[in-house]
Every structure is written in C-alpha cells, then in structure tokens.
C-alpha positions as CSV (number, residue, x, y, z in Angstrom):
1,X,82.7,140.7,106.1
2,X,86.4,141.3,105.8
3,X,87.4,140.8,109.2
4,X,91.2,140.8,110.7
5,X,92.9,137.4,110.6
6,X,92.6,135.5,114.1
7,X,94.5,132.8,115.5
8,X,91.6,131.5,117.4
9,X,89.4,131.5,114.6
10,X,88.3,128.9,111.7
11,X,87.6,130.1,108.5
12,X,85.3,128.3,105.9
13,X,85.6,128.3,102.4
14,X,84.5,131.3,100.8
15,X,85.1,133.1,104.1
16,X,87.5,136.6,104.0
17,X,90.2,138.0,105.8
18,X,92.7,140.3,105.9
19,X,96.7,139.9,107.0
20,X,99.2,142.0,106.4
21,X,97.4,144.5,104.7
22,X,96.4,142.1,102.0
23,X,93.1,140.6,101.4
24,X,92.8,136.9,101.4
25,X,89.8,134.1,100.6
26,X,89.7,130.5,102.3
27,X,89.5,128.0,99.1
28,X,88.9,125.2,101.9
29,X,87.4,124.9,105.1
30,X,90.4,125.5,107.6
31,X,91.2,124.7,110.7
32,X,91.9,127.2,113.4
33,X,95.9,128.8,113.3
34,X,96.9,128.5,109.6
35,X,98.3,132.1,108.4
36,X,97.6,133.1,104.9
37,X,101.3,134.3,104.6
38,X,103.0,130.9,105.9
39,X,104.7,128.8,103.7
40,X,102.2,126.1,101.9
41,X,98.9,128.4,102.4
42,X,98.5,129.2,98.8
43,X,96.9,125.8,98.8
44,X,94.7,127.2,101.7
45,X,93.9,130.7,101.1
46,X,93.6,132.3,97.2
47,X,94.6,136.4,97.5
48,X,92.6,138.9,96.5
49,X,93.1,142.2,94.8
50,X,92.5,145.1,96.3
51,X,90.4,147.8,95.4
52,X,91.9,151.4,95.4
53,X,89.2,154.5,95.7
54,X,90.7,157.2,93.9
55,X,90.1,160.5,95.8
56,X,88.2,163.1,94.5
57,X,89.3,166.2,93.8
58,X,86.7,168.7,95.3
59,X,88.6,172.2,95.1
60,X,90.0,172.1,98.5
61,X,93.4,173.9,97.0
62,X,92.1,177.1,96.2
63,X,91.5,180.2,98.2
64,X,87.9,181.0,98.9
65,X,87.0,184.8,97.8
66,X,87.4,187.0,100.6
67,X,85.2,189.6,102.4
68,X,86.2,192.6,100.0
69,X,85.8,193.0,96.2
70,X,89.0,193.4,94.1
71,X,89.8,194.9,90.8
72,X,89.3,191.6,89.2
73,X,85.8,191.0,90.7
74,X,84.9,194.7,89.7
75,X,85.6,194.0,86.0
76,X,88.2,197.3,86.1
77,X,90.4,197.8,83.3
C-alpha cells in the first residue's frame, strides 16, 4: 500500500511511500525519521515513477438533442 510518509513510522525494504507528491521505495530497512527528500536518502529510498491515467474522453462537450425536432433531424432540404 502506498501510504503517506510518517515521521513516527519505520519503513522496511521493499515498503512504499509517498512525499511530496512523489512516490518513493525503501532499498533498506530504515529506521523511523529519515525523509526520502533529505540530503543522503538516495542511498535510503530509490524513487519511483509515476503512473499518469489519461482521461477518457466520453462526449461530455456536446449538447444533448433537445425535446423538439429540427430541420436537420427531419432530413428537410
């Protein structure tokens, strides 16, 4: 599970976290405190990509037909 980084915590190697927005991976087992954005931790913690899920596109931008038939519905030339 990708839980929020926490102080109080100690993270074992393999385990996930995320900081700052970012996603990062214990390489070690590490004691409670050490930030995976603190000078020295890329010995400690390896980041990892991120994931985007593009968004679908699903119509939402046009106008649903209305109640009443127009010249264009009634095939009229």
């Amino acid at each position: 599970m990708n839980e929020i980084w926490s102080r109080r915590s100690s993270y074992y190697q393999g385990q996930r976290c995320r900081h700052g927005g970012k996603l990062y991976e214990a390489k070690y087992d590490i004691c409670r405190g050490v930030k995976p954005d603190s000078p020295g931790s890329e010995k400690l913690w390896k980041p990892l990509p991120t994931v985007s899920v593009p968004v679908k596109a699903n119509g939402a931008g046009r106008k649903a037909p209305g109640a009443y038939l127009t010249r264009s519905m009634m095939g009229h030339r």
